[in-house]
N, C-alpha and C positions, 0 to 999 in steps of 0.2 A: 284424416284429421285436418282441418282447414284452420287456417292461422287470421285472427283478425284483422282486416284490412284496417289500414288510418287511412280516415280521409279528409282533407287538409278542408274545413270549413273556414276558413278565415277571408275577410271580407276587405277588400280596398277602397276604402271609405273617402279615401280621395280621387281615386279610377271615378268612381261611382257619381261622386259631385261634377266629376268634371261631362260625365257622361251627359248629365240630367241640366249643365249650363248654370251651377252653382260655385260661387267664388266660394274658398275657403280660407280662411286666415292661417300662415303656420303656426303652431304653436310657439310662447313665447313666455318667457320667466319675469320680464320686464315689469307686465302690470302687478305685480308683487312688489317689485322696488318702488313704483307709483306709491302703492297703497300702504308701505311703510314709511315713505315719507310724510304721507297726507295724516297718517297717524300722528306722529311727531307735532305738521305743523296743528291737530286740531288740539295736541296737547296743551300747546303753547297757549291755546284761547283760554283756559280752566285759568282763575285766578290764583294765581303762586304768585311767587315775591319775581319783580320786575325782571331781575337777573337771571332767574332763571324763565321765565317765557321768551325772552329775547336769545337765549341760548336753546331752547325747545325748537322755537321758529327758525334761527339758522341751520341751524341742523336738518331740521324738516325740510327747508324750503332746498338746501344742498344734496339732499338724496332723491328730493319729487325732483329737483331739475336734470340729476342724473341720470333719476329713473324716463325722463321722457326725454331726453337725446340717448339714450342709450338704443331704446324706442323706435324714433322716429328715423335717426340717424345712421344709427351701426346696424341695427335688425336690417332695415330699409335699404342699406345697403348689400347686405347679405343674400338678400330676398331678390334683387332686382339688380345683380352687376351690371356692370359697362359693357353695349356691345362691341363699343369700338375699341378695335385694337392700339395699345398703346406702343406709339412708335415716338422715337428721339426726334426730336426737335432741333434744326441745326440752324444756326446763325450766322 
């Protein structure tokens, strides 16, 4: 009686890009925070009463700005550390 073999199909889709000379982006939750901001600020354009579009807009414009230093910034760092080693500086 023979026992069914597994046999591991699973694909490395980054191996693979990198094989063929294709940059890939990592994945990232960021442009979600973008696109919840940009919601907010396109709120803010629908005609409501003053006070509230101007609180629509800050609000909006406070999480698109989050959302793209969060981005460009923190991802950016994550993605791309320092190669140089960090030593004391003495005076």
């Amino acid at each position: 009686m023979d026992y069914p073999v597994h046999i591991d199909n699973t694909i490395d889709y980054v191996a693979r890009a990198h094989e063929l000379g294709i940059h890939l982006s990592p994945p990232s939750n960021w442009p979600f925070v973008i696109c919840f901001g940009l919601l907010f600020l396109s709120l803010a354009a629908i005609p409501f009463s003053a006070t509230a579009r101007i609180v629509l807009a800050v609000i909006g414009g406070l999480i698109f700005l989050w959302g793209v230093i969060g981005w460009v910034v923190i991802e950016d760092t994550r993605m791309f550390p320092s190669d140089s080693p960090q030593q004391e500086i003495h005076h």
